[in-house]
N, C-alpha and C positions, 0 to 999 in steps of 0.2 A: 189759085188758092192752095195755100201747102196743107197738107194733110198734118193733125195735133201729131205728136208723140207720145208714144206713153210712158210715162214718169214710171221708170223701175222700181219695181217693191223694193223697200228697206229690206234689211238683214231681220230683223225683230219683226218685221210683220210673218216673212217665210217660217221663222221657227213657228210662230204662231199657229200659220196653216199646216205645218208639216206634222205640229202635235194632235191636230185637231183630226189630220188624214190616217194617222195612225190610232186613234183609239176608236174612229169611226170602222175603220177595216178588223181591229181589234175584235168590236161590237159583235160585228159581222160575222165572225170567226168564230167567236163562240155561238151563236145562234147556228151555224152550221154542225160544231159537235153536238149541240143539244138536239138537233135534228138525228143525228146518225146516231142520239143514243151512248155517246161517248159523257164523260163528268168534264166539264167544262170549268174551270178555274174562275170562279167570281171572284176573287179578292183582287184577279189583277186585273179582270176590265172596272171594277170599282176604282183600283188605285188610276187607270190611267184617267178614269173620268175626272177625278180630283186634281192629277197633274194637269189636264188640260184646261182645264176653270183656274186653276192657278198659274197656268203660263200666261191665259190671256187677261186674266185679271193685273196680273204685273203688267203686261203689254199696255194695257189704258191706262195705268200708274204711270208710266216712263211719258205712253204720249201726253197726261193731264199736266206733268210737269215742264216737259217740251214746252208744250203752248204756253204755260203760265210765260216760262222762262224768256220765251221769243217775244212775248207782248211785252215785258218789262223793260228790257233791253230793247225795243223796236227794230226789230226785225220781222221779216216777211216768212213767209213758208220754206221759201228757196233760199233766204241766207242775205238777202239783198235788204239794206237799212231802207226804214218808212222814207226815210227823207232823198235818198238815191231812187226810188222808188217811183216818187212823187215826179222829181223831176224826166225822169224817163216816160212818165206818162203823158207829159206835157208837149212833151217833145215828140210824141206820136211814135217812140220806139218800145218795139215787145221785146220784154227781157230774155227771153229765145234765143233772139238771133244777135242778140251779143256774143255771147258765148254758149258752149254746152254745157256746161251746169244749171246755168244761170246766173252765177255768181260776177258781180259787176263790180271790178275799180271804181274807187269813188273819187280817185283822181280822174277819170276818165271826161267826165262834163262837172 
């Protein structure tokens, strides 16, 4: 039995996390000057919190529209049409091991 692979993160989801890694360490940071006594800058862990609710908020914006997008057009998650789909499932083949993407010729069957 092959072991799954895992489906690499998008470009858009990383920013996502990397903003979210930064205004957490951000957080952090100033909690450590307020510790030592130092004047810690609130307006910029405010601002980054605001950036970050607004990256990921655009982030579910892109993906809400994705899905709309791929359901209208019939497509799958991977790029592969309902109807190529279909018959590949019939067929007892996992769209895996066609290719590395996933993405299937629909001339192919």
């Amino acid at each position: 039995m092959r072991a799954k692979r895992k489906k690499p993160k998008e470009f858009s989801q990383k920013l996502v996390v990397i903003s979210w890694v930064v205004t957490i360490v951000w957080i952090f940071l100033s909690y450590i000057l307020a510790f030592f006594e130092r004047n810690p800058n609130e307006t910029v862990t405010v601002t980054l919190i605001i950036e970050s609710f607004g990256v990921t908020l655009s982030y579910f914006c892109y993906q809400a529209i994705l899905k709309t997008s791929r359901n209208k057009n019939g497509v799958d998650k991977d790029g592969v049409p309902f109807k190529i789909s279909g018959k590949l499932e019939g067929l007892g083949i996992v769209k895996e091991d066609c290719q590395e993407g996933g993405n299937i010729n629909e001339n192919m069957y």
